[in-house]
ROPA-160049 format. One record per atom (N, C-alpha, C): residue in one letter; y, z negated, x; atom name. Coordinates in nm, 3 decimals. Layout:
  aa       c2       c3       c1  at
   A        Y        Z        X  CA
...
***
This chain:
  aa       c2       c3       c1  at
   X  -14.418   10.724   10.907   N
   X  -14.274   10.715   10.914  CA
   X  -14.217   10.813   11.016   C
   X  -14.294   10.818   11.134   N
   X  -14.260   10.948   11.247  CA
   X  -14.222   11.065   11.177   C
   X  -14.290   11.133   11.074   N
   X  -14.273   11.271   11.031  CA
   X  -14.151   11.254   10.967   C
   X  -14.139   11.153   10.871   N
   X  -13.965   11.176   10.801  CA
   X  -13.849   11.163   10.897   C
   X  -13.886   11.079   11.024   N
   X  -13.742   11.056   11.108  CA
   X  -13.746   11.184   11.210   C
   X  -13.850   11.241   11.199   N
   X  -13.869   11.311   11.311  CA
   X  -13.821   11.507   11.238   C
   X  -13.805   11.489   11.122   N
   X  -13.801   11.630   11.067  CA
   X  -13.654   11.649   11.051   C
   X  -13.624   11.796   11.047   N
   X  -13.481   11.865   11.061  CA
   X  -13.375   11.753   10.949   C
   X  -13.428   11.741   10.852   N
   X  -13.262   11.663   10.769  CA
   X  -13.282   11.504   10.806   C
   X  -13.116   11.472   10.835   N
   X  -13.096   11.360   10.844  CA
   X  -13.175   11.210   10.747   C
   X  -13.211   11.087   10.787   N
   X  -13.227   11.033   10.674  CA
   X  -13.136   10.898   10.713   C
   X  -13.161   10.837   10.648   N
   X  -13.045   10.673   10.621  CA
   X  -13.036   10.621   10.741   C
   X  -12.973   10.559   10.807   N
   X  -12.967   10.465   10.920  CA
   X  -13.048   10.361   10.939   C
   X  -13.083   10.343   10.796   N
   X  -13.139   10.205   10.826  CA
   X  -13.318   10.249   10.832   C
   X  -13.284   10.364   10.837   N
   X  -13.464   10.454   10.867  CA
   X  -13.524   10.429   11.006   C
   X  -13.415   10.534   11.113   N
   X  -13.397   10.533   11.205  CA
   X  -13.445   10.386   11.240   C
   X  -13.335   10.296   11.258   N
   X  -13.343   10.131   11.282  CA
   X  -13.462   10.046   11.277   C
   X  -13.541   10.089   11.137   N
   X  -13.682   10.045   11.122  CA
   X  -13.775   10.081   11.252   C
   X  -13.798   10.227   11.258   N
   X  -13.876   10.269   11.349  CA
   X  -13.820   10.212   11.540   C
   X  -13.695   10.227   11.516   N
   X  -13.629   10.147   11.638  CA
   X  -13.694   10.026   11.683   C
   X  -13.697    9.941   11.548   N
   X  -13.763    9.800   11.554  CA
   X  -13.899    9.784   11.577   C
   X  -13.969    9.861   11.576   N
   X  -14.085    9.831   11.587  CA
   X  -14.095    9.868   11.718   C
   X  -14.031   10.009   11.758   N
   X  -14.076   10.038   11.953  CA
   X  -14.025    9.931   11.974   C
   X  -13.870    9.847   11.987   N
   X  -13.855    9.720   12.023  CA
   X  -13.919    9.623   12.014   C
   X  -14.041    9.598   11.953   N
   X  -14.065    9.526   11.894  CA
   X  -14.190    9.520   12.023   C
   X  -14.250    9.656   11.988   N
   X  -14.361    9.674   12.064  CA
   X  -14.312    9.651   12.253   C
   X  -14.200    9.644   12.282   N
   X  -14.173    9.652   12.376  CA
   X  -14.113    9.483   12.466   C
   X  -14.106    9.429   12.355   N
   X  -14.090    9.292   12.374  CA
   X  -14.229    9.199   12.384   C
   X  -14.347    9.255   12.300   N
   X  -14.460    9.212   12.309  CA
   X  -14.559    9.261   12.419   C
   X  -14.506    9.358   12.529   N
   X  -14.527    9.407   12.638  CA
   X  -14.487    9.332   12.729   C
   X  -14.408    9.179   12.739   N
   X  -14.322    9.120   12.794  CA
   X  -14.235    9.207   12.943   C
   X  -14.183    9.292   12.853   N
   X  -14.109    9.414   12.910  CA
   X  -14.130    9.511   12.972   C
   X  -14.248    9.531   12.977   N
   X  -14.349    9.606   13.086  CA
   X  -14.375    9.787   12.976   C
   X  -14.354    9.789   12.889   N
   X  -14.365    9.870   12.823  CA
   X  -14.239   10.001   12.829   C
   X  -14.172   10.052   12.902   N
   X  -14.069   10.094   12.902  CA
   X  -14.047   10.236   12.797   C
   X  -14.173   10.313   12.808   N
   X  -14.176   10.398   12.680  CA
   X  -14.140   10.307   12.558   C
   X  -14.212   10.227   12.499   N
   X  -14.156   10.168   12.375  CA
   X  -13.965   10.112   12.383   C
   X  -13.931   10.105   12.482   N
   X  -13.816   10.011   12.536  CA
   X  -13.741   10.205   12.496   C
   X  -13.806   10.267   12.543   N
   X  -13.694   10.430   12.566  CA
   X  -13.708   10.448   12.411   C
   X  -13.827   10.476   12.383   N
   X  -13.804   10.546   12.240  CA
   X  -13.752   10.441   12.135   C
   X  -13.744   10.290   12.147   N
   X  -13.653   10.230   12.042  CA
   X  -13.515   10.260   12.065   C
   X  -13.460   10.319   12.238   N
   X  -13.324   10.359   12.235  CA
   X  -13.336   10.507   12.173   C
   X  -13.409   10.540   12.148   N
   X  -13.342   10.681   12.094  CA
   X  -13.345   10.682   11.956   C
   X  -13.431   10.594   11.868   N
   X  -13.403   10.555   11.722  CA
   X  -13.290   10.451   11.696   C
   X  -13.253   10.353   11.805   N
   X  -13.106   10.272   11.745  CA
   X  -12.975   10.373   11.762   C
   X  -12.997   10.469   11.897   N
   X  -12.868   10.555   11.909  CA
   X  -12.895   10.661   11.784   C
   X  -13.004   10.700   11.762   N
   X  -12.960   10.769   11.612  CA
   X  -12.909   10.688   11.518   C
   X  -12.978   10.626   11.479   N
   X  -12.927   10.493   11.381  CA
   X  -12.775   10.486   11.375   C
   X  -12.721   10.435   11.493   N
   X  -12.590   10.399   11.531  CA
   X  -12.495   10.551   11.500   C
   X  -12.536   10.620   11.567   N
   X  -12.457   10.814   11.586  CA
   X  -12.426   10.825   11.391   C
   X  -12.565   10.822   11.312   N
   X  -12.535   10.858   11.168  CA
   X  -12.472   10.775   11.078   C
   X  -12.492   10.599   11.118   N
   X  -12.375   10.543   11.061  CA
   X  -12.360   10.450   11.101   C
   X  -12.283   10.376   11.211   N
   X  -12.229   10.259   11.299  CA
   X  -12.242   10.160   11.232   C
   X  -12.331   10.085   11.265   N
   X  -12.330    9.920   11.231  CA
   X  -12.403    9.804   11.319   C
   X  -12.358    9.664   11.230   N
   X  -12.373    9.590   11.373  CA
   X  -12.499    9.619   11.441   C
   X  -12.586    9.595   11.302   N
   X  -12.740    9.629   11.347  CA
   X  -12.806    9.698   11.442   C
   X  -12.766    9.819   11.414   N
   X  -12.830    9.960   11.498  CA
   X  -12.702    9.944   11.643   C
   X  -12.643    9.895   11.656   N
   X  -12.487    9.875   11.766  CA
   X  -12.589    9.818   11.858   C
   X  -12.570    9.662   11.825   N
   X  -12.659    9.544   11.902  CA
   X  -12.770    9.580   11.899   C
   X  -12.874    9.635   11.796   N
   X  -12.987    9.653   11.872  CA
   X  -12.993    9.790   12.036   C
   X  -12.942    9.918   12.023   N
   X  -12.899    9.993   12.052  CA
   X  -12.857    9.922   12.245   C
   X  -12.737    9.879   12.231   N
   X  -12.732    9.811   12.328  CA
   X  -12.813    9.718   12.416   C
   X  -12.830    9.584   12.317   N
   X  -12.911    9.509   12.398  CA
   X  -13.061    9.633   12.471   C
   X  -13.083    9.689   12.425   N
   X  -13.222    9.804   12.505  CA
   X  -13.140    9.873   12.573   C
   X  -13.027    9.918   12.562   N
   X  -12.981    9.974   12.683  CA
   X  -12.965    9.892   12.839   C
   X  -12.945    9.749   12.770   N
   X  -12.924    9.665   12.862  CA
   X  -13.062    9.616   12.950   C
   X  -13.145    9.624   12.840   N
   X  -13.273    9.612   12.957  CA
   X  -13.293    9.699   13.031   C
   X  -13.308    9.828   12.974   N
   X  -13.317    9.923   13.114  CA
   X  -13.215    9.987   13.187   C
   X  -13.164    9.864   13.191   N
   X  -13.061    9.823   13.315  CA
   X  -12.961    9.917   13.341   C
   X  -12.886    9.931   13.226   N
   X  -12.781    9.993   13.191  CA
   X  -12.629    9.902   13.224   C
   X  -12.555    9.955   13.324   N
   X  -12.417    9.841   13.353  CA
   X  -12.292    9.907   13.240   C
   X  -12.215    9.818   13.271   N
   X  -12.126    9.857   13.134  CA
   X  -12.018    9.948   13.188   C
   X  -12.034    9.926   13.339   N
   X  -11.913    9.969   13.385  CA
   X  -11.915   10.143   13.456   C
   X  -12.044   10.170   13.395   N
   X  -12.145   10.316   13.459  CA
   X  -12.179   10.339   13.308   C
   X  -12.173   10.279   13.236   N
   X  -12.304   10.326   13.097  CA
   X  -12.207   10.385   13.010   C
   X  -12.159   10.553   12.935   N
   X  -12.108   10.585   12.859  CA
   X  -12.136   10.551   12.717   C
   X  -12.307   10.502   12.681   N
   X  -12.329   10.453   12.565  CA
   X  -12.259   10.313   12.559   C
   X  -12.278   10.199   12.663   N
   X  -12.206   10.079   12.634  CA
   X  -12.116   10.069   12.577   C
   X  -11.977   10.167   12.623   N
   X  -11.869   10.108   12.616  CA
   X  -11.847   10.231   12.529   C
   X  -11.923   10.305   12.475   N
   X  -11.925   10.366   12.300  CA
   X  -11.953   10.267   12.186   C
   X  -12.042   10.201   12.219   N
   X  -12.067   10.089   12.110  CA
   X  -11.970   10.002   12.094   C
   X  -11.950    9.953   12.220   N
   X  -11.838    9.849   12.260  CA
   X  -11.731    9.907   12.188   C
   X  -11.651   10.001   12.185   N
   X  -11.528   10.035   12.173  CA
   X  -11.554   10.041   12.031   C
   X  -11.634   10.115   11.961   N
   X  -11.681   10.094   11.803  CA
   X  -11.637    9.969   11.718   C
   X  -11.713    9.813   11.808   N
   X  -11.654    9.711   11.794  CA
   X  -11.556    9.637   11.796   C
   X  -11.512    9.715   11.903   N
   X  -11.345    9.636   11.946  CA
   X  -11.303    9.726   11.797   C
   X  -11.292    9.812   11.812   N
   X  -11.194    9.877   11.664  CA
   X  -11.236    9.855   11.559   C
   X  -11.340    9.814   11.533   N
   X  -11.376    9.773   11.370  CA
   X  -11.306    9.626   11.384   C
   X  -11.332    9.508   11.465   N
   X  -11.264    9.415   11.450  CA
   X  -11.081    9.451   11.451   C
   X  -11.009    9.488   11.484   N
   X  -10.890    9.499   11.503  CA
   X  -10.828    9.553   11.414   C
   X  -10.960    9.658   11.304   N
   X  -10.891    9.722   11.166  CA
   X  -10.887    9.594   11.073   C
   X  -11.050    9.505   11.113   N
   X  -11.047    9.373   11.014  CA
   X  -10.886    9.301   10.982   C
   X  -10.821    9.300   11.097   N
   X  -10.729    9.175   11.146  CA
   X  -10.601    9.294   11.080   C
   X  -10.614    9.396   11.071   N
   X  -10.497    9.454   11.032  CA
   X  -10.428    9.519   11.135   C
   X  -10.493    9.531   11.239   N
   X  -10.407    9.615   11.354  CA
   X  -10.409    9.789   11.346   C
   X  -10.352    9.836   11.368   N
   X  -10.362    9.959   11.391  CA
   X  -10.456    9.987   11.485   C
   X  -10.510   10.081   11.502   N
   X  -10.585   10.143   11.606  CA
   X  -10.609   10.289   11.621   C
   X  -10.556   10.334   11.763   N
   X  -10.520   10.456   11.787  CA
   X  -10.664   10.532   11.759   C
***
């Protein structure tokens, strides 16, 4: 799976996300001690997320940012995701959004 996510053309989000899941995966079964698996699942959910925003690849994306101890109020990815959310809910409800 490395060689297709890893080669020059884009592929699906939900590609990215897979391979995400498993460094997460692997990095949770490290009982957190694994921080390579913890880095490289953030760099497959922020692709994930970058090629097409959803909750999935968002929340996963985040919550690993949040373990390696990422604050919201310092972290430019946080409050990219975050703000993603706030405006997808607010288009739901019918609000405008600048």
């Amino acid at each position: 799976m490395l060689p297709l996510v890893e080669g020059e053309e884009q592929v699906a989000s939900d590609i990215y996300c897979m391979v995400g899941r498993i460094y997460k995966d692997m990095f949770l079964e490290s009982h957190f001690m694994d921080t390579q698996s913890r880095d490289r699942g953030i760099l497959w959910f922020k692709k994930g997320f970058e090629s097409e925003p959803t909750l999935h690849s968002g929340i996963n994306y985040a919550v690993l940012l949040l373990a390696a101890e990422h604050q919201f109020d310092t972290s430019f990815e946080l409050r990219k995701v975050a703000a993603y959310y706030v405006k997808s809910e607010m288009s739901k409800k019918g609000a405008t959004v600048p």
